[in-house]
C-alpha positions in Angstrom: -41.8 -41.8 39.8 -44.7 -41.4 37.6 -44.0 -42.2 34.1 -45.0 -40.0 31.3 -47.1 -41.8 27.6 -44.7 -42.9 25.3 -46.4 -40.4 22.5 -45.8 -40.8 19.1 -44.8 -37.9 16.6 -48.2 -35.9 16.3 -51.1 -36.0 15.3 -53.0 -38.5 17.6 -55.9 -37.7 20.1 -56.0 -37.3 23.9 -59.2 -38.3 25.7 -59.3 -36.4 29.0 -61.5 -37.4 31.5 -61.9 -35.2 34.5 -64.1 -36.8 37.8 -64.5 -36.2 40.9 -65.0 -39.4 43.4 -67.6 -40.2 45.8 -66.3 -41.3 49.3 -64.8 -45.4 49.7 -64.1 -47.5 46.9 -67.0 -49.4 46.2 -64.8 -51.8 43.5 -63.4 -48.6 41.7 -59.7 -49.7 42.4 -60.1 -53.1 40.5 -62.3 -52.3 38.2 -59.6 -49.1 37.2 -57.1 -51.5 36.8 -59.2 -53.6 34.5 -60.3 -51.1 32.3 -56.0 -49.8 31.7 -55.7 -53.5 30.9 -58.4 -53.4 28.8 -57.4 -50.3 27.2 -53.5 -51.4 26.2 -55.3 -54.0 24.3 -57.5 -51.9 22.0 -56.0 -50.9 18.8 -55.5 -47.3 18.5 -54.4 -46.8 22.2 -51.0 -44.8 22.6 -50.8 -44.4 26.4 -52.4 -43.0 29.3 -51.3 -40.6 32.2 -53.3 -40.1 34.9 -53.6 -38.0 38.8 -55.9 -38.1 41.5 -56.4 -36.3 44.3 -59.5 -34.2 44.8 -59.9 -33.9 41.2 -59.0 -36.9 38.8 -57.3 -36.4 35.8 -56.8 -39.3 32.9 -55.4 -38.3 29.5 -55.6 -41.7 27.5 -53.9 -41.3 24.1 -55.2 -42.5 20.7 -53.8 -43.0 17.2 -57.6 -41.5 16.0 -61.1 -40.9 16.5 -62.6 -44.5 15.1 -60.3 -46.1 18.5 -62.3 -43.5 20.5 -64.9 -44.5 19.0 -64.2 -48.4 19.5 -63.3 -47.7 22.9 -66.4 -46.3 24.2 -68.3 -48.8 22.4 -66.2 -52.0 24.6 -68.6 -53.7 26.4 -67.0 -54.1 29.7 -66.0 -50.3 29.1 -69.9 -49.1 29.1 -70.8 -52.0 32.1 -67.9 -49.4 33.8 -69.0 -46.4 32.4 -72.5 -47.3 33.6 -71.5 -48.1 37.4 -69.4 -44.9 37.4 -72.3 -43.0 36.7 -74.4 -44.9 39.4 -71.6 -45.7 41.7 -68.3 -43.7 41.6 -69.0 -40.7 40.3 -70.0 -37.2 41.9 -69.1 -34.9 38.8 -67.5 -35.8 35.5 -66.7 -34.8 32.2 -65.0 -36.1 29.1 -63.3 -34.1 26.5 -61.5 -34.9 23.4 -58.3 -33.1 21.6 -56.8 -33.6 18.5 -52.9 -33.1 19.9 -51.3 -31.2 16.6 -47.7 -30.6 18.4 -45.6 -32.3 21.7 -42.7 -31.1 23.2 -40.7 -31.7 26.3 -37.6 -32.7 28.9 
C-alpha cells in the first residue's frame, strides 16, 4: 500500500511535477531512485508522494522556498533535469504551492 508524506503542521510547500514519459526506460528507473535518495538528504525536504501511469504525478514537500531553491540548484539534480529534457520526457511541467491547511483519514 502506497504510503502517504509524513506532513508537518502547515505551512510548508509542495513541488508538483506533472510529465508525461517517452516509450522504454532509457536509465529513468535508477536515476529516479537516485534523485528520491538525493532528495531525503536535502534540508528542507518533508516528503514526497508520487503516481504514474499515463500521466506522472510527484508532489515532493518542502519546509520553504530557499530548499526549492537548493534543490533545483543540486548538481546531480540539473545533470537529471537536463537528460529528462533530452531523454525522458515528452511533456512536463512544474508547479509550486504554498500548502496553508492539511487534513485527512
Amino acid at each position: 500500500m502506497p504510503m502517504l508524506a509524513a506532513t508537518p503542521k502547515p505551512p510548508y510547500y509542495a513541488v508538483i511535477f506533472t510529465s508525461v514519459r517517452t516509450d522504454g526506460d532509457k536509465g529513468y528507473s535508477d536515476m529516479a531512485k537516485r534523485m528520491l535518495e538525493l532528495a531525503e538528504q536535502q534540508p528542507g525536504y518533508l516528503g514526497v508522494e508520487s503516481a504514474k501511469e499515463q500521466l506522472g504525478i510527484t508532489v515532493s514537500y518542502w519546509s520553504d522556498l530557499d530548499a526549492i531553491k537548493h534543490w533545483k540548484a543540486n548538481s546531480e539534480h540539473l545533470e537529471a533535469q537536463k537528460t529528462g529534457r533530452q531523454l525522458w520526457y515528452k511533456s512536463f511541467k512544474v508547479r509550486i504551492s504554498k500548502v496553508e491547511r492539511d487534513y485527512g483519514l
